[in-house]
C-alpha positions as CSV (number, residue, x, y, z in Angstrom):
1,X,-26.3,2.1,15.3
2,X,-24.8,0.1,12.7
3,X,-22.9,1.8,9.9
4,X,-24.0,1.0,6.1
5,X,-21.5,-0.3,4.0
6,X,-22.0,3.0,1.6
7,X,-21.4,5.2,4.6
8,X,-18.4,3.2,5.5
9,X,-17.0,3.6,2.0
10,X,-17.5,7.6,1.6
11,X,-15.7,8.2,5.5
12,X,-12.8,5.8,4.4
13,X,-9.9,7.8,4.0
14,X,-6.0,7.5,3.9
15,X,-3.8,8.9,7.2
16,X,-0.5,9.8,7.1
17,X,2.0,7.0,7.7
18,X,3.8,10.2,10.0
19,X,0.4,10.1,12.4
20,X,0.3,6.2,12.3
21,X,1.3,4.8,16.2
22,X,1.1,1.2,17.9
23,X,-0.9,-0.6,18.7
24,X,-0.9,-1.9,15.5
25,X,-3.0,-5.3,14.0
26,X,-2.5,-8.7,15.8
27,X,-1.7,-11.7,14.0
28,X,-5.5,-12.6,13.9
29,X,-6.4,-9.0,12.2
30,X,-3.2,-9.4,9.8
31,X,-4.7,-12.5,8.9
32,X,-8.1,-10.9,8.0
33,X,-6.3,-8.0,5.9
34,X,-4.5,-10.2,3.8
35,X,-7.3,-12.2,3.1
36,X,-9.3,-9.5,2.2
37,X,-6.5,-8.0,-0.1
38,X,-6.5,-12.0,-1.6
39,X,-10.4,-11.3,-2.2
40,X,-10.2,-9.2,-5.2
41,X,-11.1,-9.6,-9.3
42,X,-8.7,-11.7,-10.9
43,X,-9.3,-13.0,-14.4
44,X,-8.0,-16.1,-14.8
45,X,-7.9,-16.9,-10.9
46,X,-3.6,-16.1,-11.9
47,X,-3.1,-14.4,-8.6
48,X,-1.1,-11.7,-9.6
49,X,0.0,-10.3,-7.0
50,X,2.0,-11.7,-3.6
51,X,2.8,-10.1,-0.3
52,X,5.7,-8.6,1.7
53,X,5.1,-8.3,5.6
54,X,7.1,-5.9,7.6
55,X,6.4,-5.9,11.5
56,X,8.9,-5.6,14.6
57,X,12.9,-5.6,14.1
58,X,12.1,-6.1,10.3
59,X,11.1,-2.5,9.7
60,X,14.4,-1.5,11.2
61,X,16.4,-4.0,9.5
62,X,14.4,-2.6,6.0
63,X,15.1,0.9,6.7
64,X,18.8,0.3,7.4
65,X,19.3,-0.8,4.4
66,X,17.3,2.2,2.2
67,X,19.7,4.4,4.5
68,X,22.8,3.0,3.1
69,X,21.3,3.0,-0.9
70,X,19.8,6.2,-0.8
71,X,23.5,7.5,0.7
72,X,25.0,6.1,-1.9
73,X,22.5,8.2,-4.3
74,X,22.6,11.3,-2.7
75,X,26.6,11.7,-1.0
76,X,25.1,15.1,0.2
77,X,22.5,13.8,2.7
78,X,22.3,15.3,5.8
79,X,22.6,12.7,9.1
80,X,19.0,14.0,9.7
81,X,17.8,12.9,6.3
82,X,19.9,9.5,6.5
83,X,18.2,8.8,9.9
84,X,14.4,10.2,8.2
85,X,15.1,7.5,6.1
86,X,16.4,4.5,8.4
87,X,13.1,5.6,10.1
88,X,11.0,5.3,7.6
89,X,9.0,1.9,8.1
90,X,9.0,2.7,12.2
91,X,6.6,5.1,11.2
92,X,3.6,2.4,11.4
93,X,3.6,-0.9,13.3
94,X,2.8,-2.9,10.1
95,X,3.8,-2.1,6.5
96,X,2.5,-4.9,3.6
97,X,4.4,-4.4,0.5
98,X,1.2,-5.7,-2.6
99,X,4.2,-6.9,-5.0
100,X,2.5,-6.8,-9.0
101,X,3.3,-9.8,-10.2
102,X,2.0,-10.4,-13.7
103,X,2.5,-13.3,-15.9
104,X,2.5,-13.9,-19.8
105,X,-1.0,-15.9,-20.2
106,X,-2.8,-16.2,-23.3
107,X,-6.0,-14.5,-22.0
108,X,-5.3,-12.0,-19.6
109,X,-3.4,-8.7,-20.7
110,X,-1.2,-7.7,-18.5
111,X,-3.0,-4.3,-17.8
112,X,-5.5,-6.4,-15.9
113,X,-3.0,-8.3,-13.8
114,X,-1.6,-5.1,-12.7
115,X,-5.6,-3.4,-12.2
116,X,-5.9,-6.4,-10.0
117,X,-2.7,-5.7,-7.7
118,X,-3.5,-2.2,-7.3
119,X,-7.3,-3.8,-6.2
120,X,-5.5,-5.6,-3.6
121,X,-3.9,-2.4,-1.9
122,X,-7.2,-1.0,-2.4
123,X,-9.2,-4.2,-0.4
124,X,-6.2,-3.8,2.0
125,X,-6.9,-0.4,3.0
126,X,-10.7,-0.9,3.3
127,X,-9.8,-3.9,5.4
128,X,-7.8,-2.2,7.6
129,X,-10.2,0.6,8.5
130,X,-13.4,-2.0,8.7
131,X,-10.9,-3.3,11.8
132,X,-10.8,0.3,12.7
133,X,-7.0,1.1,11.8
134,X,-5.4,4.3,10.2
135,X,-3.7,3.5,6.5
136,X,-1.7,4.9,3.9
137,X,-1.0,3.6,0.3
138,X,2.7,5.0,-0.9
139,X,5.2,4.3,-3.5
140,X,7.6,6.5,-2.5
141,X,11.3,6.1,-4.1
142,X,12.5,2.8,-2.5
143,X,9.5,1.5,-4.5
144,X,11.4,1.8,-7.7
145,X,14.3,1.3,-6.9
146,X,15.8,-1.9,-8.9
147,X,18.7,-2.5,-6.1
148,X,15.9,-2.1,-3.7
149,X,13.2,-4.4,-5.5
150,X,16.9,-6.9,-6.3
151,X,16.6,-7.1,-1.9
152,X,13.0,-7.5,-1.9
153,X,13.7,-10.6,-4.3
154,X,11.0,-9.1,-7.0
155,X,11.7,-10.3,-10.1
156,X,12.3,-8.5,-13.3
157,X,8.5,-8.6,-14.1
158,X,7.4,-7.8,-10.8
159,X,7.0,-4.1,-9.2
160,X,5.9,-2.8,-5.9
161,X,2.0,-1.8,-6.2
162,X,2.3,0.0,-3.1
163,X,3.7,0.2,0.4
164,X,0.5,0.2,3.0
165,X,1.4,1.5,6.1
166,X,-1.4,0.2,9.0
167,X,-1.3,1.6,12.5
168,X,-3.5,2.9,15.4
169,X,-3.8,6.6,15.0
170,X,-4.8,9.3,18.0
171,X,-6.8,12.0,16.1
172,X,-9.3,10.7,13.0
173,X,-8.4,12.9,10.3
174,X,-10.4,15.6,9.1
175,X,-12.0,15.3,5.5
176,X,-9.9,16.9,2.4
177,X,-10.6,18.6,-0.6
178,X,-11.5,16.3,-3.6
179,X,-11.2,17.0,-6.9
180,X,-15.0,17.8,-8.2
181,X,-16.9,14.4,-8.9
182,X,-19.0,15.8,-11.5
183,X,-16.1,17.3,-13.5
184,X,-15.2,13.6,-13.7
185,X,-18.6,12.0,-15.3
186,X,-19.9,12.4,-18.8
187,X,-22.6,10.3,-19.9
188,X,-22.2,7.5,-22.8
189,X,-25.5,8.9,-25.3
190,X,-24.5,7.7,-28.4
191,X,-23.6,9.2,-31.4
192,X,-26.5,11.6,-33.5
């Protein structure tokens, strides 16, 4: 039995980058993500958006380094903590930084340029479940951190959309509470 695209959308949901294990996408199904986070609105066709790829040695590498800046932020961390976060990108196989990258142009406010990055991370999650991975969307700190973003060679403009952590998982996550749809929709009836 085939599953609807509607069906596929309403059991898409986010799993903990902490539950996230290997195997995690091959270079064919990276591919495919990346192109279905490139498939998104863009007005203007300014591409506003550009992506970071950390897999293998990298993640290690990356969390080295927000070791040593978020010791030099907090002198009081705990080893444990300092080691949580030289961990932190080993906790998926495959982390995609969606950089916002938005440019001054005549015709396209730059609200919608950064709408269109954060449609990226959103294609990118979709994209990874569709291949039948687990993923989370985070900004945690590192995201805005300037030192960090300085490594990351974002410019001033840019700022990390989001962190998207893709991995196998063992257990598919139960469903959470939502906030109530219908407290969220009013109907447009004109005025009296």
């Amino acid at each position: 039995m085939t599953t609807s695209i509607t069906d596929f959308l309403l059991e898409r949901r986010s799993l903990t980058a902490k539950d996230l294990c290997e195997p995690g996408p091959s270079d064919d199904q990276l591919d495919i993500i990346l192109k279905a986070g490139h498939r998104v609105p863009d007005h203007g066709k300014i591409g506003p958006w550009r992506f970071i790829v950390f897999q293998g040695d990298a993640r290690k590498t990356f969390g080295n380094k927000l070791a040593r800046k978020f010791e030099k932020k907090h002198e009081d961390a705990t080893q444990k903590l300092l080691e949580f976060e030289r961990d932190r990108f080993l906790r998926a196989p495959l982390v995609i930084a969606v950089v916002s990258s938005p440019i001054d142009h005549p015709k396209v406010p730059e609200w919608e340029q950064v709408l269109s990055a954060g449609a990226v991370c959103q294609n990118i999650l979709l994209a990874a479940h569709a291949l039948g991975f687990g993923a989370q969307w985070l900004t945690e700190w590192y995201a805005y951190d300037k030192r960090i973003n300085k490594k990351l060679s974002l410019t001033s403009e840019e700022q990390v959309a989001g962190f998207i952590y893709i991995g196998s998982y063992k257990e598919k996550p139960e469903e959470r509470n939502r906030p109530d749809l219908n407290e969220r929709i009013t109907f447009y009836r004109g005025k009296k």
